[in-house]
C-alpha positions in Angstrom: -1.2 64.9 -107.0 -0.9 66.3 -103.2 0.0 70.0 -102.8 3.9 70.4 -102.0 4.7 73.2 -99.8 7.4 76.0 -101.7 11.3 74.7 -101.2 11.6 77.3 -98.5 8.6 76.2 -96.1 5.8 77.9 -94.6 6.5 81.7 -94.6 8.3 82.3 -91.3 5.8 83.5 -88.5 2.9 83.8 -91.3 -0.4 82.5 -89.1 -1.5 78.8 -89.7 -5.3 77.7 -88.1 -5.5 74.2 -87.1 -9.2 72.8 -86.5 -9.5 69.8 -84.2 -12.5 68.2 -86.2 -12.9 65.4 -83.8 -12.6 64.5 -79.9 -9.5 65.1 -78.5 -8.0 65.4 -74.8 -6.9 68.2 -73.9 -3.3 67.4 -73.2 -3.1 66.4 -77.0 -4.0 69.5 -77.7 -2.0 71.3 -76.1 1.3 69.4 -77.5 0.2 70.5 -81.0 -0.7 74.1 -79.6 3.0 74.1 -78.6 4.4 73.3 -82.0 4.9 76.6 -82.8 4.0 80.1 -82.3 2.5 80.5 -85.4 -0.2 78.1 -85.2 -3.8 78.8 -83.7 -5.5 75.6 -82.8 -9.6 75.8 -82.7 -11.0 73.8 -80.5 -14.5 73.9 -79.0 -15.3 70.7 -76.9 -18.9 71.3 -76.7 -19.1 70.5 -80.3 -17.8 67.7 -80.3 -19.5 63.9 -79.4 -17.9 62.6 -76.2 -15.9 59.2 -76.6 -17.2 56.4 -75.3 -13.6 54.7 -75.2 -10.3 55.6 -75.9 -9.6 56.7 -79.5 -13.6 56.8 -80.5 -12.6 59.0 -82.9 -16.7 59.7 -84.2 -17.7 59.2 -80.6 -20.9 59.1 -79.7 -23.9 58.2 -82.1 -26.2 60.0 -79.9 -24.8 63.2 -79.8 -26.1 65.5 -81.6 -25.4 69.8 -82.1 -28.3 71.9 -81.9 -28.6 74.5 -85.0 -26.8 77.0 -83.2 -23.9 74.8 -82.7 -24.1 72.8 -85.7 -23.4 76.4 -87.6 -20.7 77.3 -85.2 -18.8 74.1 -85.7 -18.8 74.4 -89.6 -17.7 77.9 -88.9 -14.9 77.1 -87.3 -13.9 74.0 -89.8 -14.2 76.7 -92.6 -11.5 79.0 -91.0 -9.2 76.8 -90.7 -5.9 76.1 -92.8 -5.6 72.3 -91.8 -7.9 69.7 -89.7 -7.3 67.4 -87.5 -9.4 64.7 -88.4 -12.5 64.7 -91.2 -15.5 66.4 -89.8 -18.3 64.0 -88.0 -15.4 61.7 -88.9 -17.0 60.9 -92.4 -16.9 60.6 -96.1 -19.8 63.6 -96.6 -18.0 65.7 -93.9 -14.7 65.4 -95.9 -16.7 66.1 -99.0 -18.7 69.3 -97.7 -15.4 71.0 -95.7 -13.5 70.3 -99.1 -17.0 71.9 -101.0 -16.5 74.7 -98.3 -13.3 75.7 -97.7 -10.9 77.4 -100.3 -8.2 78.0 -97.7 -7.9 74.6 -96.9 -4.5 72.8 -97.7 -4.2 69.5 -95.4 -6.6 67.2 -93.6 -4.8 64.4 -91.1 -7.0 61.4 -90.9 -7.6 59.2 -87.9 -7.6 55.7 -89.8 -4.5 54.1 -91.5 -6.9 53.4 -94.7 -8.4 56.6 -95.3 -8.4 56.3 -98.7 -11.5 54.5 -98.7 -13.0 57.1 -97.5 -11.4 59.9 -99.6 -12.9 58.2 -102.7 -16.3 56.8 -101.3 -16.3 61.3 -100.4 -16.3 61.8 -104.6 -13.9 65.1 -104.1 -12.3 65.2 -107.2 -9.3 64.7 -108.5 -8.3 68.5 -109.1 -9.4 69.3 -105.5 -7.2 66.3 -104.0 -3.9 68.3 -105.5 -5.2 71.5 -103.1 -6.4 69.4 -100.3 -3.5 66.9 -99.2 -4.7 64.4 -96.7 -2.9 62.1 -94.7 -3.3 58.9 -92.5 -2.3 57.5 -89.4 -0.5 54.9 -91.4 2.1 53.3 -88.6 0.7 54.4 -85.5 -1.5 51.2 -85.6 1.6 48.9 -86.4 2.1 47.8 -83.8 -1.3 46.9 -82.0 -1.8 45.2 -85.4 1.4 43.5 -85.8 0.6 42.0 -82.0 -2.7 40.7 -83.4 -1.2 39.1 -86.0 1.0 37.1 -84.0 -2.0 36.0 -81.8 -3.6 34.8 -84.7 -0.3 32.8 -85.8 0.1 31.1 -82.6 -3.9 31.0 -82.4 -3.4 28.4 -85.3 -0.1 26.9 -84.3 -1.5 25.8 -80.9 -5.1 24.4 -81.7 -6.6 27.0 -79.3 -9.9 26.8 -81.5 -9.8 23.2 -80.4 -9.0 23.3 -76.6 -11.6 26.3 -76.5 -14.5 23.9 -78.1 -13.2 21.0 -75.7 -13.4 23.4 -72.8 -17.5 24.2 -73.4 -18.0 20.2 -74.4 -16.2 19.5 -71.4 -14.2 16.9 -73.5 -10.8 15.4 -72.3 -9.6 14.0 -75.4 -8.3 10.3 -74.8 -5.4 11.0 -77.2 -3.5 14.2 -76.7 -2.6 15.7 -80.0 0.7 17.7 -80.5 1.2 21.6 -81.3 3.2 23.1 -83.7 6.1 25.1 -83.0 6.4 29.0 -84.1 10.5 28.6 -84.4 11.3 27.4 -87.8 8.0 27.5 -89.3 7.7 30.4 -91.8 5.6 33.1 -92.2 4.2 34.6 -95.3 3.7 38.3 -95.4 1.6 40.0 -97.9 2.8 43.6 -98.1 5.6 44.4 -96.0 4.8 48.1 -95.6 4.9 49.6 -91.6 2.5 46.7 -90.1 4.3 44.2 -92.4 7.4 44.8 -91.1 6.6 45.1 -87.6 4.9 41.9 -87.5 7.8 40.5 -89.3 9.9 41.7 -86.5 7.2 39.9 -83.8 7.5 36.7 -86.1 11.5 36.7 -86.3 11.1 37.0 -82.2 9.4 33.8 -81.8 12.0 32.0 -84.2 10.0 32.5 -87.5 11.5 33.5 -90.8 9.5 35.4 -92.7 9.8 36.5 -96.5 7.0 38.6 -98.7 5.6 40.8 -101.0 5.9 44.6 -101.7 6.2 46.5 -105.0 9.7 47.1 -104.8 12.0 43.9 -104.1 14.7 45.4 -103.1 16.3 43.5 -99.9 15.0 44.2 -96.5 17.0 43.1 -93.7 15.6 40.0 -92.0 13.1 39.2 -94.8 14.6 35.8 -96.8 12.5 36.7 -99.9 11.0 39.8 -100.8 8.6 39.3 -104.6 6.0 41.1 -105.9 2.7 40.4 -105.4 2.2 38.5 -108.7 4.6 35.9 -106.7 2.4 35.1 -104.0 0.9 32.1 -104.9 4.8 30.9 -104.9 5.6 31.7 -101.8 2.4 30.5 -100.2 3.5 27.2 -101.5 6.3 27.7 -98.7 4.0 29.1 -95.9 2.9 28.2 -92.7 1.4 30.8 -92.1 0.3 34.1 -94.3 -0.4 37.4 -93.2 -2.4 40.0 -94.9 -1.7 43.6 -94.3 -2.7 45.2 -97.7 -5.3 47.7 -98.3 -8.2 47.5 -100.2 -7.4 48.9 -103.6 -8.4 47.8 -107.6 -5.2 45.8 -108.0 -5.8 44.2 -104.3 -9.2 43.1 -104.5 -9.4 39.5 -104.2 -5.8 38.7 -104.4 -5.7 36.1 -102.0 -8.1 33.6 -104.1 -8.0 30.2 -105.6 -4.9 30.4 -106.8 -3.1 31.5 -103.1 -5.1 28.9 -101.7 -4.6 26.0 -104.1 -0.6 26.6 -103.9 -0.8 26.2 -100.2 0.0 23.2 -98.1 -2.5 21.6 -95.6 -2.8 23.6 -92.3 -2.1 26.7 -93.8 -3.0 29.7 -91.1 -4.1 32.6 -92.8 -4.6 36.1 -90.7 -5.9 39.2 -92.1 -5.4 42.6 -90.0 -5.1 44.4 -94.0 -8.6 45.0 -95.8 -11.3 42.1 -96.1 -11.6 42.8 -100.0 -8.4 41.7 -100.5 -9.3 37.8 -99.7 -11.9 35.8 -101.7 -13.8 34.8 -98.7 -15.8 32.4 -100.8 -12.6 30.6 -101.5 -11.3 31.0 -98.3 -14.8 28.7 -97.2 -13.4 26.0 -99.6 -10.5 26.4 -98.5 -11.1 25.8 -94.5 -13.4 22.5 -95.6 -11.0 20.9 -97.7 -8.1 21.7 -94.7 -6.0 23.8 -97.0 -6.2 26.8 -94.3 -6.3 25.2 -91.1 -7.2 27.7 -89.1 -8.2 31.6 -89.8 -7.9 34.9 -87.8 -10.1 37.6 -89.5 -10.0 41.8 -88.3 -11.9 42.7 -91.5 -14.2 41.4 -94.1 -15.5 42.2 -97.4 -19.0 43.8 -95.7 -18.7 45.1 -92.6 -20.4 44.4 -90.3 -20.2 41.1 -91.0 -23.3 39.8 -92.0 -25.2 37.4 -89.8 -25.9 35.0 -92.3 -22.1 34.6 -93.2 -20.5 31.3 -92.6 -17.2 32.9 -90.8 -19.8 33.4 -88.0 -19.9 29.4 -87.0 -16.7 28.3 -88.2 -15.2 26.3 -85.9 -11.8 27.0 -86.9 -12.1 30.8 -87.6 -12.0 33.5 -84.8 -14.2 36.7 -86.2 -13.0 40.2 -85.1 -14.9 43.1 -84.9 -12.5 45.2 -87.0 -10.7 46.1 -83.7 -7.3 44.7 -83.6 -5.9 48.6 -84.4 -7.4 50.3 -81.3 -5.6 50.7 -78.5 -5.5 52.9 -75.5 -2.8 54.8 -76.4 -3.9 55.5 -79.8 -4.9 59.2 -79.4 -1.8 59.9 -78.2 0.1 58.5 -81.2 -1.6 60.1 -83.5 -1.3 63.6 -81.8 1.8 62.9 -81.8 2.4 61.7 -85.3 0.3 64.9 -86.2 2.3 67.3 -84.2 5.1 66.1 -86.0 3.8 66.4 -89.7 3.2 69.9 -88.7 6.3 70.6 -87.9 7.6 68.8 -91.2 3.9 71.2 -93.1 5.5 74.6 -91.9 9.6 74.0 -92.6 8.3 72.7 -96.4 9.1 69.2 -95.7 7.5 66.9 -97.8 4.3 65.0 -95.8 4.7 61.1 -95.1 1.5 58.5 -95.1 -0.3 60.8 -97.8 -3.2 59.2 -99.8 -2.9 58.7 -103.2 -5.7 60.6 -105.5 -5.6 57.8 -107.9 -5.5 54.7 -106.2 -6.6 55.7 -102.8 -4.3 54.0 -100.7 
């Protein structure tokens, strides 16, 4: 499992070395210079790819380091205690720094699902308990949790359908109603930070919302929470459902046949989770027969999508580039979240957001 720190915290004053594996402003870097004394932060912008936009956490494909520069920057990931973000922001850097570096304790990823890319790295179970790694789990709530809701009322108000009037340049000669958000209910598949704040959204607009999660205890504001083994049931009751679940072995293709043959006619279905965890074949069937009247789709099973995929054309799906997280205040949340953790790393508190080394999520 992840490496806990001893009961009593970092030794007092004992030197810790951050590296900043990936571009960062300045200012950012300075707040988790100013943590404490006892941390060094590396960081050498000329190694680093420039962003093209905020939060391009690889930045750009062009760049590239020159020998010189490509040794100094592996240099300076090797003598470092913790990193701020995998190197070259990939599965084969995380591998090779993990390969690399025996001092190293605690690697903060950029994404929210990271653990796709912890186990597509191959580093082994033993070197996952020294190595924890962490994600930026919650700092894309809300961005995603926004998306969500514009993908709800996407569906509720027949936008697909005014937009494909507008280019016909079609006046219809009977106007056809919209549905209302307030009282229709929502349909939540995994009510984990994204869940919740999209729940929160949802309940804002009138909505009541239950869902899944692998503890059913109560949550406040959610009618029903079940296990995921329920959903097909509470589909049944949906207007709308919402994927926020990452991609995992008991995930994968979870919202199939039988989620879509409980549902009513209209259904909206929105999925800001992982595309693995919907059967998009059945998802097809389900937008011919009407069973899901209208989907809103951040990720896919293959990314990108490919262009031979029916999603393209759909006329009653809207395709997104895998985008609905970013944000241009995204590098500063997650400085923020990581200056935090760090302060949590040296007083021995126990690290939120980690990745599991089994299941990778």
């Amino acid at each position: 499992m992840s490496r806990e720190l001893p009961s009593a915290g970092w030794p007092a004053g004992e030197p810790l070395t951050v590296a900043i594996a990936v571009p960062l402003e300045p200012e950012f870097v300075d707040a988790i210079r100013a943590v404490d004394p006892a941390v060094t932060v590396l960081y050498e912008p000329d190694l680093l790819p420039p962003e093209r936009f905020p939060a391009d956490h690889a930045g750009d494909p062009a760049f590239t380091r020159d020998p010189e520069a490509e040794e100094r920057y592996w240099k300076l990931l090797n003598s470092a205690d913790v990193l701020y973000g995998f190197p070259n922001e990939s599965a084969a850097g995380f591998a090779r720094i993990v390969a690399e570096n025996p001092k190293l304790r605690w690697v903060h990823a950029m994404a929210a699902g990271a653990g796709a890319a912890v186990k597509a790295s191959g580093v082994s179970s033993a070197e996952l308990e020294r190595v924890t790694v962490t994600t930026s789990a919650g700092v894309h709530a809300l961005p995603l949790a926004e998306f969500a809701v514009l993908g709800i009322l996407n569906g509720l108000k027949r936008t697909a359908e005014l937009a494909a009037d507008q280019r016909a340049k079609h006046w219809p000669a009977l106007r056809t109603p919209t549905r209302l958000a307030s009282g229709s209910h929502l349909v939540i598949a995994g009510l984990g930070e994204i869940g919740l704040e999209t729940a929160r959204l949802a309940r804002a607009l009138g909505m009541t919302v239950s869902g899944t999660k692998r503890s059913t205890e109560p949550i406040d504001g959610i009618d029903e929470v079940a296990t995921a083994d329920r959903l097909p049931e509470l589909a049944a009751r949906a207007d709308a459902l919402v994927n926020t679940l990452p991609g995992t072995a008991y995930t994968d293709g979870l919202i199939g046949r039988d989620v879509f043959a409980a549902m009513r006619p209209g259904t909206i279905l929105v999925n800001v989770g992982r595309g693995t965890v919907v059967d998009e074949e059945a998802l097809l069937e389900a937008l011919e027969s009407g069973t899901v009247g209208y989907a809103c789709l951040d990720v896919f099973a293959v990314e990108p999508l490919p262009a031979d995929s029916p999603l393209w054309d759909h006329p009653r799906v809207l395709v997104s580039p895998h985008t609905s997280a970013l944000s241009a205040a995204e590098n500063r949340l997650i400085a923020e979240r990581f200056a935090g953790n760090l302060r949590k790393y040296l007083d021995g508190v126990t690290l939120p957001h980690r990745v599991d080394p089994v299941h990778f999520y």
